[in-house]
C-alpha positions in Angstrom: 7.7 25.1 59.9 5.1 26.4 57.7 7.8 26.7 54.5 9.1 22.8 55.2 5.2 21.8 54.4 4.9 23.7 51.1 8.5 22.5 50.1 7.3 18.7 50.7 4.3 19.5 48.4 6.6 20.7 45.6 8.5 18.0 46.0 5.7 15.4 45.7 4.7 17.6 42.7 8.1 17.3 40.8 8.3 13.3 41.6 4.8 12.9 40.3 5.9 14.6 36.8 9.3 12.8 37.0 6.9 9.5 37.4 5.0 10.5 34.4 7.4 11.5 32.1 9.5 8.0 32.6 6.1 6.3 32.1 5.9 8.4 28.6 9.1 7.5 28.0 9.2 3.6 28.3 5.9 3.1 26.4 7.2 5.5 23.6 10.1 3.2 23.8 7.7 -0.3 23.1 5.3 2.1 20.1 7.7 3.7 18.3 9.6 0.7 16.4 6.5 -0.8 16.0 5.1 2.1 14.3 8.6 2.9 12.3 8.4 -0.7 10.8 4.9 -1.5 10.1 5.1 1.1 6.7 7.7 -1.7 5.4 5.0 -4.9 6.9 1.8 -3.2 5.0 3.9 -3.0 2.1 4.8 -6.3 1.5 1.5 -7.4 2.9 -0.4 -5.4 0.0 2.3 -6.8 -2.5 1.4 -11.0 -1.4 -1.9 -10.1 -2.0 -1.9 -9.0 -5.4 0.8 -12.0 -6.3 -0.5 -15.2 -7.2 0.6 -18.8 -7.7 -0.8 -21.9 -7.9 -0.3 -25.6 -8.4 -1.7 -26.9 -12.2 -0.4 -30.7 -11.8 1.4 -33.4 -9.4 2.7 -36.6 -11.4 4.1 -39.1 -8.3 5.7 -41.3 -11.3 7.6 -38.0 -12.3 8.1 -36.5 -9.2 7.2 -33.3 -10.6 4.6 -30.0 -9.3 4.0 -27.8 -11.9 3.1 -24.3 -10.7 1.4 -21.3 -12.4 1.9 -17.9 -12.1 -0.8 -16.4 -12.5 -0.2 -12.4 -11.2 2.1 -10.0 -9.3 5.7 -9.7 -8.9 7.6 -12.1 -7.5 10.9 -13.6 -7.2 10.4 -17.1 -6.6 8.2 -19.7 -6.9 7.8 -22.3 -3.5 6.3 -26.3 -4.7 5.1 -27.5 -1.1 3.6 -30.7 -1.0 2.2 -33.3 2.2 2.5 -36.5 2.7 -0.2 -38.8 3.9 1.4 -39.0 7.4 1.8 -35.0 7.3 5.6 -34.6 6.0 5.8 -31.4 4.0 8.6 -30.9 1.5 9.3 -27.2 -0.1 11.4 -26.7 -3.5 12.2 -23.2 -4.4 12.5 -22.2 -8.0 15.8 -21.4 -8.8 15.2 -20.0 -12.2 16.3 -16.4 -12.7 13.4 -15.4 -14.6 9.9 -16.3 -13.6 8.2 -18.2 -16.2 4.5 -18.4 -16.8 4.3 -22.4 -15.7 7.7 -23.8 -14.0 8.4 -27.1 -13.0 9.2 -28.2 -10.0 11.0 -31.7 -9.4 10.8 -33.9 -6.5 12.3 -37.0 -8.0 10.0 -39.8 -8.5 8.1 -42.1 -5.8 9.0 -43.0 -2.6 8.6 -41.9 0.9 11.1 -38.6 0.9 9.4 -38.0 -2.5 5.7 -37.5 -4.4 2.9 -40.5 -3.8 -0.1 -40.3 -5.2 -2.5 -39.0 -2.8 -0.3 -36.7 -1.7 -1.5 -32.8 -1.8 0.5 -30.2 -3.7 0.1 -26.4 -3.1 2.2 -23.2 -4.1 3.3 -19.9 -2.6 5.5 -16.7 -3.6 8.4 -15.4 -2.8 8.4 -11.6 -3.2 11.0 -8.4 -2.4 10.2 -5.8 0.1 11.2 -2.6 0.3 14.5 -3.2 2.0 14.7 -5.9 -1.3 14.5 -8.6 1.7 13.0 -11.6 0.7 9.5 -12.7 2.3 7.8 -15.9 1.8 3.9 -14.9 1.1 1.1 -17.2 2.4 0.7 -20.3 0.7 -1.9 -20.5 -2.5 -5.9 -21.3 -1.8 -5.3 -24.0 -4.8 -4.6 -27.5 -3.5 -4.4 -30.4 -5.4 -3.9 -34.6 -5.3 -1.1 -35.8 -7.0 -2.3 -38.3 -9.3 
């Protein structure tokens, strides 16, 4: 009788650690991607920061944005602009080489197109480290298209 109670207390013991170690085991399972992919996130977050864009002029009878880039290295250039009644349309520079000022056209008037009032804004496109591309927050600079 007395070696049935010790065994029952070895037993508890080596569910306890069994418990423990499958704990350990399913929140190493939920950390360690995070922690394996947030190298690649801080990396491109530290590369939007030092690029910069921004909007230099919106002509409604043109339908053109002109944006600036101003720093960084990027890949593309986004136009964004809003409509009065809060319809946002993006074009995406298709150029292959980033030019100092590019030009980005909307086609001119109308309601799927640039109005005056409307407000025009810019944003980059950079390549992370996997050389996948990643849209960086839009520019500070907004302006009315005239």
């Amino acid at each position: 009788m007395k070696n049935k109670k010790g065994l029952s207390s070895v037993i508890a013991t080596v569910l306890i650690v069994l418990l423990a170690l499958a704990a350990v085991a399913i929140v190493a399972g939920f950390l360690l991607p995070i922690f394996r992919d947030s190298g690649t996130t801080t990396s491109a977050s530290v590369t939007c920061l030092e690029a910069e864009v921004k909007p230099t002029n919106c002509d409604s009878l043109t339908g053109n944005v002109n944006v600036q880039w101003v720093k960084g290295d990027i890949t593309k250039i986004i136009a964004i602009v809003e409509h009065s009644d809060g319809l946002i349309r993006t074009n995406v520079s298709t150029a292959t080489t980033i030019l100092s000022t590019t030009t980005h056209n909307f086609g001119p008037g109308g309601a799927s197109f640039i109005n005056t009032g409307d407000k025009a804004r810019a944003a980059a496109v950079i390549l992370d480290d996997n050389s996948q591309e990643i849209t960086c927050p839009e520019s500070q600079t907004e302006i009315i298209c005239a």
